[in-house]
MARMI-745612 format. One record per residue: chain; x, y, z of N, C-alpha, C in turn. Coordinates in pm, 1 decimal, always signed. Layout:
REM residues N
REC   ch        n.X        n.Y        n.Z       ca.X       ca.Y       ca.Z        c.X        c.Y        c.Z
REC    A          X          Y          Z          X          Y          Z          X          Y          Z
...
//
This chain:
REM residues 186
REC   ch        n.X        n.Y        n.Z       ca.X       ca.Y       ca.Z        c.X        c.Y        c.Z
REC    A    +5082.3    -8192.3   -18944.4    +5039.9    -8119.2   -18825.6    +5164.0    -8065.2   -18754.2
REC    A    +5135.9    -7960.1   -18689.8    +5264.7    -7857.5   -18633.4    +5262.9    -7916.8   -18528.3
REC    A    +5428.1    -7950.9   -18411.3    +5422.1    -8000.9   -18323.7    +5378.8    -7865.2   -18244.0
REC    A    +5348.9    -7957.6   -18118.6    +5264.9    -7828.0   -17990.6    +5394.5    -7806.1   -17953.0
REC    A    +5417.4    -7662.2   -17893.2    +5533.3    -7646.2   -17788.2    +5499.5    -7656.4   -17690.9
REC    A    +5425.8    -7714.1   -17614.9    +5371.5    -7760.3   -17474.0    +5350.3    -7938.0   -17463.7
REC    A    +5426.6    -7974.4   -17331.4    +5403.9    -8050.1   -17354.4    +5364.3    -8160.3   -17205.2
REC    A    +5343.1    -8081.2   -17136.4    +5266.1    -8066.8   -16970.5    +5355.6    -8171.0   -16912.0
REC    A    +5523.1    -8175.6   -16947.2    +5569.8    -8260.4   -16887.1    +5615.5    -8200.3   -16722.8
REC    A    +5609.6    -8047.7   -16755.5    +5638.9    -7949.0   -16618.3    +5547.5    -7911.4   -16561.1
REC    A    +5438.2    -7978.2   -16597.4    +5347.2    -7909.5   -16488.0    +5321.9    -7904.4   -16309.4
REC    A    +5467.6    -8030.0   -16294.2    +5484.3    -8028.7   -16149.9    +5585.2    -7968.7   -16060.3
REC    A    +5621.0    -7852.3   -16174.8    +5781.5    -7821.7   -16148.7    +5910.0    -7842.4   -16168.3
REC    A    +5887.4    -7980.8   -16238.7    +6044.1    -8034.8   -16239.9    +6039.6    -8001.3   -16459.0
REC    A    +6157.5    -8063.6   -16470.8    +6222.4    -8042.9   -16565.3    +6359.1    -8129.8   -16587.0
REC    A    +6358.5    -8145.2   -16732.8    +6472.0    -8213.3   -16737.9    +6600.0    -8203.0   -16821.8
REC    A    +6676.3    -8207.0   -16757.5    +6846.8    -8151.5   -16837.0    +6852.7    -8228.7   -16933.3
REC    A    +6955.8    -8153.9   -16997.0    +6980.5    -8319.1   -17143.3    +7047.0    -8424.6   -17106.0
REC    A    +7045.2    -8550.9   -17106.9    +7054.8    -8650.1   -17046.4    +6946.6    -8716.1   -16984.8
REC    A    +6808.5    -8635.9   -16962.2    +6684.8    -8682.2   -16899.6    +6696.5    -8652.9   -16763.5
REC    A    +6786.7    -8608.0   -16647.7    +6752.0    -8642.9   -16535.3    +6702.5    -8530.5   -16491.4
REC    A    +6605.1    -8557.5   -16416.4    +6498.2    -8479.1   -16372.3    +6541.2    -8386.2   -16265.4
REC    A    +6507.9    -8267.9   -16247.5    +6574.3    -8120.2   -16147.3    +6440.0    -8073.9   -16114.2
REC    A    +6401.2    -8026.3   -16005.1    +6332.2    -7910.8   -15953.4    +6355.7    -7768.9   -16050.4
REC    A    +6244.5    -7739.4   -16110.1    +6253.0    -7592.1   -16191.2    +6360.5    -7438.5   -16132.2
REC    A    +6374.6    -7480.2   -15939.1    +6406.6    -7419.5   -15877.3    +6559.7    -7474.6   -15899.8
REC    A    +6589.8    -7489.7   -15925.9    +6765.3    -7584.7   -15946.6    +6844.9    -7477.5   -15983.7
REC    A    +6911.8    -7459.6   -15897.6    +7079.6    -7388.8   -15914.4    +7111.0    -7393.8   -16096.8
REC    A    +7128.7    -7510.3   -16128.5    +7140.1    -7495.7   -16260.7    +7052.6    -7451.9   -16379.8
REC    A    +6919.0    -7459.5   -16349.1    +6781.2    -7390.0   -16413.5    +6801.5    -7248.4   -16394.8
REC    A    +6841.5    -7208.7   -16272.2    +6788.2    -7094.6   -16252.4    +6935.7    -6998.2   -16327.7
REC    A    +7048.6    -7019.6   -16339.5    +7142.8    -7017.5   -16406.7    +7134.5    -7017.1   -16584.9
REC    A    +7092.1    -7081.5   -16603.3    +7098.5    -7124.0   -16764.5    +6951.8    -7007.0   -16801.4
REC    A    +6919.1    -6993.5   -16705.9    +6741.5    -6912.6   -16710.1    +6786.4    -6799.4   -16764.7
REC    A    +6892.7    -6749.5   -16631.7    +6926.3    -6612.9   -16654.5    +7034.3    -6566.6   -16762.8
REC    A    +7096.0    -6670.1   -16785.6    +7180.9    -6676.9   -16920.1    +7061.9    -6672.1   -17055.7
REC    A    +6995.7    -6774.0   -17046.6    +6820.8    -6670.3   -17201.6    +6844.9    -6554.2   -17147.6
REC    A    +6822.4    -6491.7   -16992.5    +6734.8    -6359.9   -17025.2    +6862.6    -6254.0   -17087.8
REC    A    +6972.1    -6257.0   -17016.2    +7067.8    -6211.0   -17062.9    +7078.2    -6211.7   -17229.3
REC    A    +7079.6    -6319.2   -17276.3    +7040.9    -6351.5   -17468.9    +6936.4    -6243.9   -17512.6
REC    A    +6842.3    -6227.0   -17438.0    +6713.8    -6219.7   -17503.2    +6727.7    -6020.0   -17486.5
REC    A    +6820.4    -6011.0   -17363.8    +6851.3    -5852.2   -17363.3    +6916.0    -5804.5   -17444.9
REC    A    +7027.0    -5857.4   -17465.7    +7152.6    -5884.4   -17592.3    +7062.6    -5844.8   -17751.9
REC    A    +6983.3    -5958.0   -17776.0    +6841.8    -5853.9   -17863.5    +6850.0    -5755.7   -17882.2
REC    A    +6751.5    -5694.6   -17775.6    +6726.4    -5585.1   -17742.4    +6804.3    -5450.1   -17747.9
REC    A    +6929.5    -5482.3   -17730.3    +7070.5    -5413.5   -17722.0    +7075.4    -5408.6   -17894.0
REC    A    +7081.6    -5502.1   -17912.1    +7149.9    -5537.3   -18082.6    +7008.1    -5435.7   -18139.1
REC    A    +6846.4    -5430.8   -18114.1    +6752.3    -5427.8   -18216.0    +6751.8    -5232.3   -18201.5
REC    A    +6835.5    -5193.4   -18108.4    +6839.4    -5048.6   -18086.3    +6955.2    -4981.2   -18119.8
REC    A    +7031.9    -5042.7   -18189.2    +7172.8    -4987.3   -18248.0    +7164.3    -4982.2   -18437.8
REC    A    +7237.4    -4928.0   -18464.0    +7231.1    -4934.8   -18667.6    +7408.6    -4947.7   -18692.0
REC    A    +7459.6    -4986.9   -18606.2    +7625.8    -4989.7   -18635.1    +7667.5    -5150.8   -18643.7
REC    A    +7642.9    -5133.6   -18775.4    +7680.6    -5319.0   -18805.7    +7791.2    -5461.0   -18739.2
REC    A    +7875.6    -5353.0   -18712.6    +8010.4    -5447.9   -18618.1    +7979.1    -5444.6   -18517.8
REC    A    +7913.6    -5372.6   -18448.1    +7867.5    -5405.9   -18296.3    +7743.2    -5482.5   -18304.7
REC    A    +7677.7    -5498.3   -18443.6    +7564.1    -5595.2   -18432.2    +7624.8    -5702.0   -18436.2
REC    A    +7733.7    -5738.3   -18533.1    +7814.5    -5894.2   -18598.5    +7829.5    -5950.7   -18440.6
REC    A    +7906.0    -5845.3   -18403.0    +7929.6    -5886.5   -18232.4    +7875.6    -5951.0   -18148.2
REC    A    +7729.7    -5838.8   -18112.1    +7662.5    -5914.8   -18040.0    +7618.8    -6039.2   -18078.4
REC    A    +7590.4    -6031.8   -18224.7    +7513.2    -6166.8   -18272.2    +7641.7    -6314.8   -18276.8
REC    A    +7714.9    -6253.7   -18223.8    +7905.9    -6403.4   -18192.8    +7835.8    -6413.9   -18023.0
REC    A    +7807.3    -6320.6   -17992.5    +7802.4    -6354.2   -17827.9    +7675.3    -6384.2   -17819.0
REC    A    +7545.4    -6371.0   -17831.8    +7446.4    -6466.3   -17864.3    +7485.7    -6596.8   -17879.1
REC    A    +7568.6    -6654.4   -17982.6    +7578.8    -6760.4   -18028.1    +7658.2    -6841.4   -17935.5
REC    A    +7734.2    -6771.4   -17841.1    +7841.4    -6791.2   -17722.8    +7695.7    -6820.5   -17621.4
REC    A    +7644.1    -6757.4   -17576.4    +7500.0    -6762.7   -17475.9    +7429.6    -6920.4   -17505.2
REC    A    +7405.3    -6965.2   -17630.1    +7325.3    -7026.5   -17646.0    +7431.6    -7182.6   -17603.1
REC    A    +7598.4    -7171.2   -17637.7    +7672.1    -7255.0   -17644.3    +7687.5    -7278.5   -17455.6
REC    A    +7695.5    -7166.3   -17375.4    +7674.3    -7169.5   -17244.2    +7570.0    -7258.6   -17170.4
REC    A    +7448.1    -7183.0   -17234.5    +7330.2    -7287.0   -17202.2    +7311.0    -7390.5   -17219.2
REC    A    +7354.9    -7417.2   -17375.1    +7407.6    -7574.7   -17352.9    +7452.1    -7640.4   -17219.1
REC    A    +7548.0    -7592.0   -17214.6    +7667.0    -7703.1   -17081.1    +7578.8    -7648.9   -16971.3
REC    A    +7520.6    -7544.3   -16960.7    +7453.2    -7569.8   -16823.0    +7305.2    -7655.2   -16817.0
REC    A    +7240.8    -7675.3   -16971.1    +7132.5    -7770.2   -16938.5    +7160.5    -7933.7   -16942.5
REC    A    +7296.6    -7909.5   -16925.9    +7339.8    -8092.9   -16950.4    +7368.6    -8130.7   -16840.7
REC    A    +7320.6    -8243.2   -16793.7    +7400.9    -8336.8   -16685.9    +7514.8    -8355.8   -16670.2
REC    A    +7589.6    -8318.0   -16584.0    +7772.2    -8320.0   -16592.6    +7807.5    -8470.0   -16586.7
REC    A    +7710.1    -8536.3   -16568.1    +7769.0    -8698.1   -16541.1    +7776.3    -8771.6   -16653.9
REC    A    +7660.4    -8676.6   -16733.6    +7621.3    -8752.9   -16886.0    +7668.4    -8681.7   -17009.6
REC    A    +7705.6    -8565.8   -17003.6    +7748.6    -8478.5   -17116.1    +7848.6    -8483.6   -17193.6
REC    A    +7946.7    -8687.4   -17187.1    +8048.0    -8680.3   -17270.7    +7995.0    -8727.9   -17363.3
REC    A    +7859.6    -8821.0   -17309.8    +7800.5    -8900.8   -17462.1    +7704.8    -8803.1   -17531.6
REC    A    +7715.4    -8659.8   -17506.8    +7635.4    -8565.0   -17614.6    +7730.2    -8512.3   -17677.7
REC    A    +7719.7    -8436.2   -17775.7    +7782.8    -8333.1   -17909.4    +7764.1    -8174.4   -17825.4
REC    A    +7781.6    -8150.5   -17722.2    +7755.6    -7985.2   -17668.7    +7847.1    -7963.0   -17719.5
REC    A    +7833.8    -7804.2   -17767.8    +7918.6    -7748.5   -17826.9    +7970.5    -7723.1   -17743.8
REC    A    +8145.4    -7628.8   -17716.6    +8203.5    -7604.4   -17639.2    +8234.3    -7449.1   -17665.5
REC    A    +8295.1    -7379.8   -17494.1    +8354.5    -7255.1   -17532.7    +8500.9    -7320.2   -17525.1
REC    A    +8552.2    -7198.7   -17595.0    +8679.1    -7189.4   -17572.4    +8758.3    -7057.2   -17543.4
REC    A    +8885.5    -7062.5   -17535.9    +9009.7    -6919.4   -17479.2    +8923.5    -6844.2   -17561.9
REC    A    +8949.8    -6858.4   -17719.9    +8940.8    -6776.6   -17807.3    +8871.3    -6726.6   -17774.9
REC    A    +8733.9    -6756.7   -17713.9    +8600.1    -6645.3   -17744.1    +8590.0    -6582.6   -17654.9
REC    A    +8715.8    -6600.9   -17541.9    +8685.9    -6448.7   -17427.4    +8854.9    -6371.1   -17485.0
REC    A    +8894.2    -6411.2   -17550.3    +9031.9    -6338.8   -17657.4    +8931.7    -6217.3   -17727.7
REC    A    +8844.9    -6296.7   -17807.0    +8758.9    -6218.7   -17899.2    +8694.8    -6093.0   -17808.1
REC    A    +8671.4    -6118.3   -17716.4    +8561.7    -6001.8   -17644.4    +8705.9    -5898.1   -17605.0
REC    A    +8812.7    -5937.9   -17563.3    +8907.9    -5827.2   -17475.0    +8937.4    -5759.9   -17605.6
REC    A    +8936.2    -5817.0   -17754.0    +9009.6    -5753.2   -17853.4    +8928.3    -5669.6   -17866.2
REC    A    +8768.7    -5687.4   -17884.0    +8638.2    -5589.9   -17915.5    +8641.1    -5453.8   -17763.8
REC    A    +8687.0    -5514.5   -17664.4    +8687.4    -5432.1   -17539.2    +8767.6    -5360.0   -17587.4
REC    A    +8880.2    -5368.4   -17623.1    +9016.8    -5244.0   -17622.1    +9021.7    -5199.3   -17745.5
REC    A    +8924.1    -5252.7   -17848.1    +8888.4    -5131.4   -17964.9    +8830.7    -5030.9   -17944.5
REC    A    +8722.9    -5110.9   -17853.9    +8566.8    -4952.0   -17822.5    +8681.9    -4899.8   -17760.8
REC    A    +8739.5    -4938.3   -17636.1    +8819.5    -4838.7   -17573.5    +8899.1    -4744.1   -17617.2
REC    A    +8975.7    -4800.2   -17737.4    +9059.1    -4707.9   -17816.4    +9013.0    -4576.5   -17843.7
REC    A    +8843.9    -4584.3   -17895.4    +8811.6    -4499.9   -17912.9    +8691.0    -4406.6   -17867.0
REC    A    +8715.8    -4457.7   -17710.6    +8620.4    -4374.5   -17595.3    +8741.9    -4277.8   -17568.5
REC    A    +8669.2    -4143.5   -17468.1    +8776.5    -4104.7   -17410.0    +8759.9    -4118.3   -17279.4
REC    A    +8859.7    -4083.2   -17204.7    +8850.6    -4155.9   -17127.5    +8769.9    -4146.1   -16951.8
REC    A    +8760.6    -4236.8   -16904.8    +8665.2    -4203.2   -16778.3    +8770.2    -4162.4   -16720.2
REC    A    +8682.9    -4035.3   -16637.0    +8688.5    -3944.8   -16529.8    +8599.4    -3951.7   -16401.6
REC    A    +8492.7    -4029.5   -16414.1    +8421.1    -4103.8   -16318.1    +8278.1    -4174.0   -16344.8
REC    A    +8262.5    -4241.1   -16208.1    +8123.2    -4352.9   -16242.2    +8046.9    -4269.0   -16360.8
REC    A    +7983.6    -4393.0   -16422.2    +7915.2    -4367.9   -16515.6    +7775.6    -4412.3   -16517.2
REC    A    +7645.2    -4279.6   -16528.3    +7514.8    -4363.4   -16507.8    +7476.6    -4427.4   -16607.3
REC    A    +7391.9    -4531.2   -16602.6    +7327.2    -4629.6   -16678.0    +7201.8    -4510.5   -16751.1
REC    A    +7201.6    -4470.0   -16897.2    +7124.9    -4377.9   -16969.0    +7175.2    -4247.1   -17053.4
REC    A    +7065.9    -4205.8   -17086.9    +7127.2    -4126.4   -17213.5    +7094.8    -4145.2   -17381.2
REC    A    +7034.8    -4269.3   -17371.9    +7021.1    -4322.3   -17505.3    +6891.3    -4436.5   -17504.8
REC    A    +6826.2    -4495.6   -17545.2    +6729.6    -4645.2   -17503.2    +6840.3    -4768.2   -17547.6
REC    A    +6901.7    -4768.3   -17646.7    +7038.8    -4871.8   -17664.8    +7158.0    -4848.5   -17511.0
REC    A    +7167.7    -4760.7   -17482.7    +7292.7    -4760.3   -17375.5    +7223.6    -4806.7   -17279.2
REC    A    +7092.1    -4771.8   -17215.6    +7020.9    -4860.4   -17086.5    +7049.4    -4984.0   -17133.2
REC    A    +6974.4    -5064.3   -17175.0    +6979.6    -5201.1   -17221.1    +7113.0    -5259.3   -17195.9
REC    A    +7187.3    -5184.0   -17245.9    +7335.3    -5243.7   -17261.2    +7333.8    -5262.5   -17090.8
REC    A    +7328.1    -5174.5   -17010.4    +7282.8    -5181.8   -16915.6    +7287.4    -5275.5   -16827.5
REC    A    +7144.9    -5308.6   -16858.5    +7079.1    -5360.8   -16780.1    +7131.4    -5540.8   -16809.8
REC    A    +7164.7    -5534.8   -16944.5    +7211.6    -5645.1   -17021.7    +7306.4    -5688.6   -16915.9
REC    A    +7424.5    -5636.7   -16850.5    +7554.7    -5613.8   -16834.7    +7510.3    -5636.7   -16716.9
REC    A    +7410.5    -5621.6   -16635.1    +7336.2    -5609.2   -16459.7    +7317.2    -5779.5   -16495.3
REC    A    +7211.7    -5867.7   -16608.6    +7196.9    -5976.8   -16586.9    +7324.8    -6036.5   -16607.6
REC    A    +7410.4    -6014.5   -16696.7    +7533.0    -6074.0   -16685.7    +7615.6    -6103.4   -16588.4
REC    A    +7551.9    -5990.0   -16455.2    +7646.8    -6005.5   -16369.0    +7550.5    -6128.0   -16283.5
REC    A    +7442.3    -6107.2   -16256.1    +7376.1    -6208.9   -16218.2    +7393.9    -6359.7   -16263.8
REC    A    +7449.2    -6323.6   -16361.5    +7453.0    -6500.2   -16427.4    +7569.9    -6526.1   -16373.7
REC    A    +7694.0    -6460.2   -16370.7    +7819.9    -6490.5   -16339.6    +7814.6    -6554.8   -16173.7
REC    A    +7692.0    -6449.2   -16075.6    +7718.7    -6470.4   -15952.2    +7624.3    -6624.7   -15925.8
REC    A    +7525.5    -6629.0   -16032.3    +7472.1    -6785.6   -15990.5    +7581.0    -6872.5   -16079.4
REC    A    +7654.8    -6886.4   -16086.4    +7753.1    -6950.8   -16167.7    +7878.0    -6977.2   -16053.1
REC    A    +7898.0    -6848.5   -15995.5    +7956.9    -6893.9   -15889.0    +7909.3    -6972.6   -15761.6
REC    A    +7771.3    -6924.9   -15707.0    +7693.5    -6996.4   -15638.0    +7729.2    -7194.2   -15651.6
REC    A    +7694.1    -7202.9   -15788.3    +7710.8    -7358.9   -15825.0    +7847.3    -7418.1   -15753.5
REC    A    +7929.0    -7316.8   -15849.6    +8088.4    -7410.8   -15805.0    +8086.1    -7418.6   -15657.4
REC    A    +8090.2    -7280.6   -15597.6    +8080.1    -7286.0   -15420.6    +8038.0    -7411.4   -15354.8
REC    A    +7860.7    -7440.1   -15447.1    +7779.7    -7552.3   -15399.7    +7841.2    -7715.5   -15458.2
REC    A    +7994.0    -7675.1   -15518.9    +7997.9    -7861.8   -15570.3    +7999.7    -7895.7   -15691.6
REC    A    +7863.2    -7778.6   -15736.9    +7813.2    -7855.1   -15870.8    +7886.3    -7764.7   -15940.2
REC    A    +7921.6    -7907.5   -16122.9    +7985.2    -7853.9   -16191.8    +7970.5    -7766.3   -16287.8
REC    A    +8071.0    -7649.9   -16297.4    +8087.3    -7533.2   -16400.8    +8153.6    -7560.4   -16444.5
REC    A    +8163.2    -7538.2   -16589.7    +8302.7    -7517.8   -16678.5    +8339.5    -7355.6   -16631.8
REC    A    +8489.1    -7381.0   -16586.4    +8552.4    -7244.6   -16549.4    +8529.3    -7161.1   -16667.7
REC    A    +8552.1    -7232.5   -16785.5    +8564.5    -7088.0   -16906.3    +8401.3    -7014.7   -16892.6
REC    A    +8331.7    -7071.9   -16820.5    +8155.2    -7014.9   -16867.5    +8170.8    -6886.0   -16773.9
REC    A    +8253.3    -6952.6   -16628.5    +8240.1    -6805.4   -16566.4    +8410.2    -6721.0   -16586.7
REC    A    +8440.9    -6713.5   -16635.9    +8550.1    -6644.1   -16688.0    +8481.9    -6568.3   -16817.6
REC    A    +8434.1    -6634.9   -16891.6    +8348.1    -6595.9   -17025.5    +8249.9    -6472.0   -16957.9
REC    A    +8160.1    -6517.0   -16883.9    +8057.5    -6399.2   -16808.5    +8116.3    -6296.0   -16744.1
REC    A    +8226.9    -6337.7   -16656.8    +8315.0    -6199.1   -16612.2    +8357.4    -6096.6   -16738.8
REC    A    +8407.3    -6099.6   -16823.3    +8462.7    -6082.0   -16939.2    +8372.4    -6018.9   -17035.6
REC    A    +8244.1    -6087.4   -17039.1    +8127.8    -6026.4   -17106.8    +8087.9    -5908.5   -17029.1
REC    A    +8068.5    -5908.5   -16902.6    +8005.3    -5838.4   -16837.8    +8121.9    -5696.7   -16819.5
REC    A    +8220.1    -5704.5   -16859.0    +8279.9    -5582.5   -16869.6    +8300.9    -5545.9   -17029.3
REC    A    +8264.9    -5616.4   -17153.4    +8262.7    -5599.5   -17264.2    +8088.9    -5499.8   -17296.3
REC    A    +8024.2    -5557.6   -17230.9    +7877.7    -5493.5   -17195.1    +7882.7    -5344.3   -17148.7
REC    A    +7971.2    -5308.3   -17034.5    +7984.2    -5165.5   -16986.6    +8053.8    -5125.4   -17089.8
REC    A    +8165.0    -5120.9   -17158.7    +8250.0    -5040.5   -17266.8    +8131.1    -5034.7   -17350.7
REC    A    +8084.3    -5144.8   -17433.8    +7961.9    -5126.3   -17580.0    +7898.7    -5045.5   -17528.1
REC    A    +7845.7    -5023.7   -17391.8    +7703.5    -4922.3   -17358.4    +7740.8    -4754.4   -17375.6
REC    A    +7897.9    -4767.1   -17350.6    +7995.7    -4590.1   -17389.6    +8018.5    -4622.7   -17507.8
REC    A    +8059.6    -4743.8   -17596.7    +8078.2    -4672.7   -17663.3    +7927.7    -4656.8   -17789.8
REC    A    +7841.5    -4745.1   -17766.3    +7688.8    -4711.4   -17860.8    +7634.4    -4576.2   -17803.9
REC    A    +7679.3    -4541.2   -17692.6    +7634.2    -4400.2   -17654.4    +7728.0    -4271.2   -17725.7
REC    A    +7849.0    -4326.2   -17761.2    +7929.1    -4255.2   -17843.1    +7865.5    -4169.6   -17985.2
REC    A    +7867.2    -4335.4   -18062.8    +7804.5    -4315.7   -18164.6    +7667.3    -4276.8   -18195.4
REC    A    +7587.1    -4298.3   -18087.9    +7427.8    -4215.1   -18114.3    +7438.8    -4091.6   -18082.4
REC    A    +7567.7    -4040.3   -18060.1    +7547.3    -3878.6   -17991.4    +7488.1    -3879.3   -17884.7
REC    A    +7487.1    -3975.9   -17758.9    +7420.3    -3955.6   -17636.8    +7521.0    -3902.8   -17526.2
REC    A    +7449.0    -3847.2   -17444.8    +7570.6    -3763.4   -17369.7    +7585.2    -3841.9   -17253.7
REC    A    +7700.6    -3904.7   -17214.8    +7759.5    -3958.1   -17112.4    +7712.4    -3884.8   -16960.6
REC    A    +7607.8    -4005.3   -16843.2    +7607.2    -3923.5   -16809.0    +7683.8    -3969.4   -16608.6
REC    A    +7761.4    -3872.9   -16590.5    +7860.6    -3908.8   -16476.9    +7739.8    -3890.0   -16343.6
REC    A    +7812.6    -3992.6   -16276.4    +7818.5    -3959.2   -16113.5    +7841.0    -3870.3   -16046.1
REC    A    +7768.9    -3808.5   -15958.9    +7800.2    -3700.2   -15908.0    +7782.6    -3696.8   -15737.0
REC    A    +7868.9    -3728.0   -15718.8    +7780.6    -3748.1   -15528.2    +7761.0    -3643.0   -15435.8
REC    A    +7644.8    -3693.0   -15386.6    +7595.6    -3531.4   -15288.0    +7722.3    -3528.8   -15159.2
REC    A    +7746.0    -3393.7   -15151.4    +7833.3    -3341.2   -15080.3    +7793.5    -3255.1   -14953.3
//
């Protein structure tokens, strides 16, 4: 028999980190690790609207970075030496500046703000890059509040979230979508 994925242990709201201890669904750290899935799950979306294989390999390293995030944020910081969480490390915000200053190499260059569109892959990237920033700012929220972050998670999200704006110029590059600028009323 297939296990159920339900298992009505939340049906009062709460929830529990790894380690067991029980949080309000509303928890700084829920609501954090939440928006880190949705961010994943945009990242998808980004990846399922492109056909350029190295920017798929990519996204699918930073997925795998997302899921390693969520980790440490669904763990109890008191209890998380006696688990196996995987960890980030330097390298994997090394990896994103090297992928940043390739696309860059071969964007040209901005002349001003740039709107979000032009393509259905460049929104996404988008919007991807909008939750990223959201995750970074409830990430900061935490530390502000006490509770613990691993610095590399929000160094990692800063970092992503400007690796996100370059991929969105440069997948707009390669689909032939036309860049489209800011223009402010005068």
């Amino acid at each position: 028999m297939a296990q159920k994925i339900y298992t009505k242990t939340g049906d009062k709201g709460t929830t529990s980190l790894i380690g067991g201890t029980k949080v309000l669904k509303n928890d700084s750290r829920i609501e954090t690790y939440g928006t880190v899935d949705e961010l994943n799950s945009w990242i998808g979306v980004v990846s399922d609207h492109i056909t350029d294989s190295a920017t798929k390999q990519t996204l699918k390293e930073i997925q795998d970075r997302l899921f390693t995030i969520g980790s440490s944020l669904a763990c109890d910081p008191d209890k998380e030496p006696k688990f196996k969480i995987p960890d980030l490390h330097e390298t994997d915000i090394q990896f994103l500046e090297t992928e940043i200053d390739q696309m860059t190499g071969k964007l040209p260059p901005m002349k001003a703000f740039i709107l979000p569109g032009g393509a259905p892959a460049v929104s996404f990237a988008h919007v991807a890059r909008c939750v990223c920033r959201r995750a970074e700012r409830l990430g900061v929220a935490m530390q502000a509040a006490d509770m613990f972050i691993d610095p590399l998670v929000l160094k990692y999200l800063n970092r992503l979230s400007d690796y996100l704006f370059v991929a969105a110029r440069y997948i707009g590059q390669l689909q032939g979508a036309e860049e489209i600028q800011w223009k402010a009323r005068v």
